[in-house]
C-alpha positions in Angstrom: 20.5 26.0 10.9 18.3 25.5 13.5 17.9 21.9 15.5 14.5 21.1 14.3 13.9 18.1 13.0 10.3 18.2 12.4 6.9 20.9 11.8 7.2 23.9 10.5 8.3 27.3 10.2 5.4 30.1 9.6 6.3 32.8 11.6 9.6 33.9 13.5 10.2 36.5 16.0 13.8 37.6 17.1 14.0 39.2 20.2 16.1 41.9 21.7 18.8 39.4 23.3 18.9 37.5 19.9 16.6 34.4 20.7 14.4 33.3 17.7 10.8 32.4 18.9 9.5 29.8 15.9 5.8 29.3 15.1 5.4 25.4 14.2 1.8 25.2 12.8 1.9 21.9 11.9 2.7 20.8 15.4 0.7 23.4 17.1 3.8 25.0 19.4 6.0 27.6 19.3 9.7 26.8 19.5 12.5 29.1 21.1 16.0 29.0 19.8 19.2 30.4 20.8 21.2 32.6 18.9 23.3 29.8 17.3 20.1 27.3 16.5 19.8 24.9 19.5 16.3 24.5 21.0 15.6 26.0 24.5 11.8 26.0 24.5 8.4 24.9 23.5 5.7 26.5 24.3 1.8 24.7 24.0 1.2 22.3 21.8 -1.6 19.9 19.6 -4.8 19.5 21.3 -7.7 21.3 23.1 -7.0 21.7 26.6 -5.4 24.9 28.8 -2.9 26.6 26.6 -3.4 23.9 23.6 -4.2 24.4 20.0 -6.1 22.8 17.3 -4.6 25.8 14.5 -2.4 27.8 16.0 -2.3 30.8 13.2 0.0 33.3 14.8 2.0 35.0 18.1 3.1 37.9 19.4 5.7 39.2 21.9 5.3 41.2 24.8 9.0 41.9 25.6 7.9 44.5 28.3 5.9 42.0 30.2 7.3 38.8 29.3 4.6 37.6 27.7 3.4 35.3 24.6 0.4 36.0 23.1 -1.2 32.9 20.6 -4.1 32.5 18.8 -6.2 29.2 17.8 -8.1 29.8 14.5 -10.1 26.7 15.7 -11.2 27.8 19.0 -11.4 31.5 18.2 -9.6 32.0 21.0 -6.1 33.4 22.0 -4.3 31.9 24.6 -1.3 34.1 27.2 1.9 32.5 28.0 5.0 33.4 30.0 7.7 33.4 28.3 9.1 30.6 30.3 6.2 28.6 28.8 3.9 28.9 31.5 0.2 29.3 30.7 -1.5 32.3 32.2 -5.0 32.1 30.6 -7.2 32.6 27.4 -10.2 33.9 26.0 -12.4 33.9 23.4 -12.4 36.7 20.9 -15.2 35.3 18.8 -18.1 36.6 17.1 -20.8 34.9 14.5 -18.9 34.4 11.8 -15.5 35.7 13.1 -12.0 33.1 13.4 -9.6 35.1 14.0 -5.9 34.5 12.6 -3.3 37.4 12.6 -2.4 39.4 15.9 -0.1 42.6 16.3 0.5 44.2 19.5 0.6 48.1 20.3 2.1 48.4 23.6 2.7 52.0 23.6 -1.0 52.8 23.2 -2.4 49.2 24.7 -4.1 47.6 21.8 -3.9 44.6 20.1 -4.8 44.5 16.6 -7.0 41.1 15.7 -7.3 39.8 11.6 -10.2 37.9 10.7 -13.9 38.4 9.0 -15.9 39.6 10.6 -19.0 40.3 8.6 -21.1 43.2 8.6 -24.2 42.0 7.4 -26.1 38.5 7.8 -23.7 36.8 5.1 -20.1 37.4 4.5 -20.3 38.1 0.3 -22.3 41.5 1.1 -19.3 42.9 2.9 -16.7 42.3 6.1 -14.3 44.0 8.0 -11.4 42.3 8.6 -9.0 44.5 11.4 -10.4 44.6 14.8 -8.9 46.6 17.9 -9.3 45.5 21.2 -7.3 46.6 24.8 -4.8 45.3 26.3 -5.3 44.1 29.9 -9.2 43.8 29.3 -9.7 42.9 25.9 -12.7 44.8 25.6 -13.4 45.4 21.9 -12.9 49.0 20.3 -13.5 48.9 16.1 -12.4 47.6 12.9 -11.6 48.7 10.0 -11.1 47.4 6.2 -14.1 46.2 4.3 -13.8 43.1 1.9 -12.2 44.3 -1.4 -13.8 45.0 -4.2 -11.8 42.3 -6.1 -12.7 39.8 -3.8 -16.5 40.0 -4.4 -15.9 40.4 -8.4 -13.9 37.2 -8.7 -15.7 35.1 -5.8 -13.0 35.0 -3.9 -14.0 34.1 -0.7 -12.7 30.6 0.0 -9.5 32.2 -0.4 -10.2 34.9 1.8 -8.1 35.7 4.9 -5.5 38.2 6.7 -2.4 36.8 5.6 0.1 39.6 8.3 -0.7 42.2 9.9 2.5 44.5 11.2 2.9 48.3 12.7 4.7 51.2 12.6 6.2 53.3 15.8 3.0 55.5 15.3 0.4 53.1 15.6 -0.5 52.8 11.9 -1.7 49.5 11.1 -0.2 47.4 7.4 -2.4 44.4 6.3 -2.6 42.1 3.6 -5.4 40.2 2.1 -4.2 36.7 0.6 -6.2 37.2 -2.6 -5.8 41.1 -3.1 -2.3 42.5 -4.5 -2.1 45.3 -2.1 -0.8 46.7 1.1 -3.5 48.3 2.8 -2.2 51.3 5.7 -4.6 51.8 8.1 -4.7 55.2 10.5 -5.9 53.8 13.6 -6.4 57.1 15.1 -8.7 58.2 11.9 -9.7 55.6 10.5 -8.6 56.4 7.0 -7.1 53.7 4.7 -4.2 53.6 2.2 -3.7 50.9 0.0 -0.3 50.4 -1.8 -0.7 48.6 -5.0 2.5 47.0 -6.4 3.7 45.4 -9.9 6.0 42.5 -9.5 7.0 41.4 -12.7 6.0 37.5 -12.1 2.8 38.5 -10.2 -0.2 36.2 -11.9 -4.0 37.6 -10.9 -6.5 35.7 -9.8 -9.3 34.5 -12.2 -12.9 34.9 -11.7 -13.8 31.7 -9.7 -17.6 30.1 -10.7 -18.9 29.4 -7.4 -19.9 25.7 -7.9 -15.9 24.5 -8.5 -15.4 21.3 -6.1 -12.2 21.6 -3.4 -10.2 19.7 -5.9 -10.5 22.2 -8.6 -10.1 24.8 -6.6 -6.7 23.8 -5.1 -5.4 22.9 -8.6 -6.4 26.6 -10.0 -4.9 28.1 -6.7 -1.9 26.9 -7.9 -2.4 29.4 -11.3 -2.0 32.8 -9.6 -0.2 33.9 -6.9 -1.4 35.5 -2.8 0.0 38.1 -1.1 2.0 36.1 1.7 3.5 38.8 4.4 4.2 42.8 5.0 6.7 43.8 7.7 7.6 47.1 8.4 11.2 47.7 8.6 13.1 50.5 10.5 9.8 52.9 10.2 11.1 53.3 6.8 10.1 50.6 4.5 6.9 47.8 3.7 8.0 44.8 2.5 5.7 42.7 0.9 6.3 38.9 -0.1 3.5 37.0 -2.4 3.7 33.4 -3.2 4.1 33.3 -6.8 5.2 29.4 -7.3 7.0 30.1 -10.6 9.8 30.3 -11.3 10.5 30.7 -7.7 8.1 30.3 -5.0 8.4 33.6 -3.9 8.3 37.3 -4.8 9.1 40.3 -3.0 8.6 44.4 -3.3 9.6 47.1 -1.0 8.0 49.9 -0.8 8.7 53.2 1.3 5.4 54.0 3.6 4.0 56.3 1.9 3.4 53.9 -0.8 6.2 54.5 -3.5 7.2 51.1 -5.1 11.5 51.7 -3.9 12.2 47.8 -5.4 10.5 44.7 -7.2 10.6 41.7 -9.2 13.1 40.1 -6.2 12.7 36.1 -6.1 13.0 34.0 -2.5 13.1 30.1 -2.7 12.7 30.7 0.9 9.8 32.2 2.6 9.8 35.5 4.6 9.0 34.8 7.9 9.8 37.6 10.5 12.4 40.9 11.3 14.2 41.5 14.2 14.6 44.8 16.6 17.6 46.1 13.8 15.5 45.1 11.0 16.9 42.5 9.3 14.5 40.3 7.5 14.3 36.5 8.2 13.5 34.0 5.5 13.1 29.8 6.3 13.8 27.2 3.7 14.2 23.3 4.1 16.2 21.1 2.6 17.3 17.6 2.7 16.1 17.7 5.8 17.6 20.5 7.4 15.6 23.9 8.7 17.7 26.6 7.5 16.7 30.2 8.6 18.5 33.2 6.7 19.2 36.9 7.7 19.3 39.6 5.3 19.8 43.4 5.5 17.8 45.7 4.0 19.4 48.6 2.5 19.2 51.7 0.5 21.8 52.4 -2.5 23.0 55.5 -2.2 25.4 58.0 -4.4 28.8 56.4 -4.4 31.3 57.9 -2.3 33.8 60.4 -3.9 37.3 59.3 -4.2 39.4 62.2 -3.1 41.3 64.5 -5.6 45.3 63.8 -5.6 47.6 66.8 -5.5 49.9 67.6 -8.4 53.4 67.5 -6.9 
């Protein structure tokens, strides 16, 4: 249990000395925890000035360096922390049409890797990309990757349309999901090729083609007829796990696949919501009730061939 008493929890990082580093969209901060629950820091917070947030969407960890990296959908813009709280700076990563929303970092190879549309021509329904490089230290930009799915423009899907997670591998190969699109797409950095790993949760509901005049109030009601692929995290260098929100008859769903694409497990159901891994990687899932903020940890393992019980002698 952790001692929260208010927000959220969207994301959740667990560092190497076991401290849990909360994202709390609702309230704009990110919270730090110790390893039994009790709040040590908050970092930022609602509002527009140095190291505030109108929407903060996602962070990051620089373990090396001690820092916090946090970006404001809002403001396009992505703010540095210590990880003492202090604010270092910010900048804005924006382009015409681009808010960004999911970060990963690649310290090994000093990147960052950005989610958000960015679109390739004049309007967004002719095509985007939405995975976008840029360098650590400078920020200079360097590519992206991933055009708009097909799906997406056959079933007008565009309010809809965001970077739900982004994670990486030890070898700098990039995993994304699309809220709309029932896929994990793999991206080779290096290359530039794309894999896309499609799944087939038993309780997984499609998307129907959305007429483009629907008002906000239909549209949130049908939202609530299909379901959106919520997270991936990459666990051990071995395994993809993907979460969706399916909303019946559980809120969540989850598959894990190996990373080359091979479906390993599916049809799993969460009434709590996957929200990060630690350095072992064991998954972290948040649920509240009556009240109470309640993270669990799980362990991710493979079955195996059972063990041989040993022969007994004839005396």
């Amino acid at each position: 249990m952790l001692e929260k008493k208010s927000g959220t929890v969207t994301q959740l990082v667990v560092d190497k000395k076991g401290f849990l580093w909360v994202q709390n969209r609702k309230e704009g901060r990110i919270e730090k925890y110790d390893p039994n629950g009790r709040l040590v820091k908050v970092i930022g917070g609602a509002g527009q000035g140095p190291g505030r947030f109108l929407l903060l969407i996602s962070f990051a960890l620089d373990e090396e360096k001690g820092h916090v990296f946090a970006v404001d959908l809002q403001q396009s813009r992505i703010n540095l922390f210590t990880q003492e709280g202090q604010f270092i700076t910010s900048w804005i990563v924006a382009r015409p049409g681009y808010m960004p929303d999911s970060i990963v970092l690649d310290g090994k190879r000093g990147f960052y890797y950005l989610g958000g549309s960015l679109p390739k021509r004049r309007w967004i329904s002719e095509g985007s990309l939405h995975v976008h490089k840029y360098k650590l230290g400078t920020n200079e930009y360097v590519r992206s990757f991933l055009e708009t799915d097909r799906s997406v423009k056959e079933k007008n899907l565009f309010n809809f349309l965001y970077v739900s997670s982004l994670d990486i591998d030890s070898l700098g190969n990039v995993y994304c999901t699309l809220a709309p699109v029932y896929k994990i797409f793999k991206i080779d950095t290096r290359r530039g090729t794309i894999q896309t790993f499609s799944g087939k949760h038993r309780y997984y509901k499609p998307p129907p083609v959305y007429p483009s005049s629907l008002k906000r109030e239909e549209l949130r009601r049908l939202r609530e007829s299909w379901a959106q692929a919520d997270r991936v995290l990459i666990v051990r260098d071995r395994f993809a796990v993907l979460s969706l929100e399916i909303h019946k008859p559980f809120p969540y769903g989850l598959e894990v696949f190996d990373t080359n694409g091979r479906v390993l497990k599916t049809d799993i159901l969460t009434d709590g919501a996957l929200v990060g891994k630690d350095h072992e990687g064991n998954l972290y899932f948040a649920v509240t009730r009556n009240g109470r903020y309640i993270i669990a940890q799980y362990s991710l393992t493979v079955p195996g061939k059972p063990a041989r019980s040993p022969r007994k002698r004839a005396d």
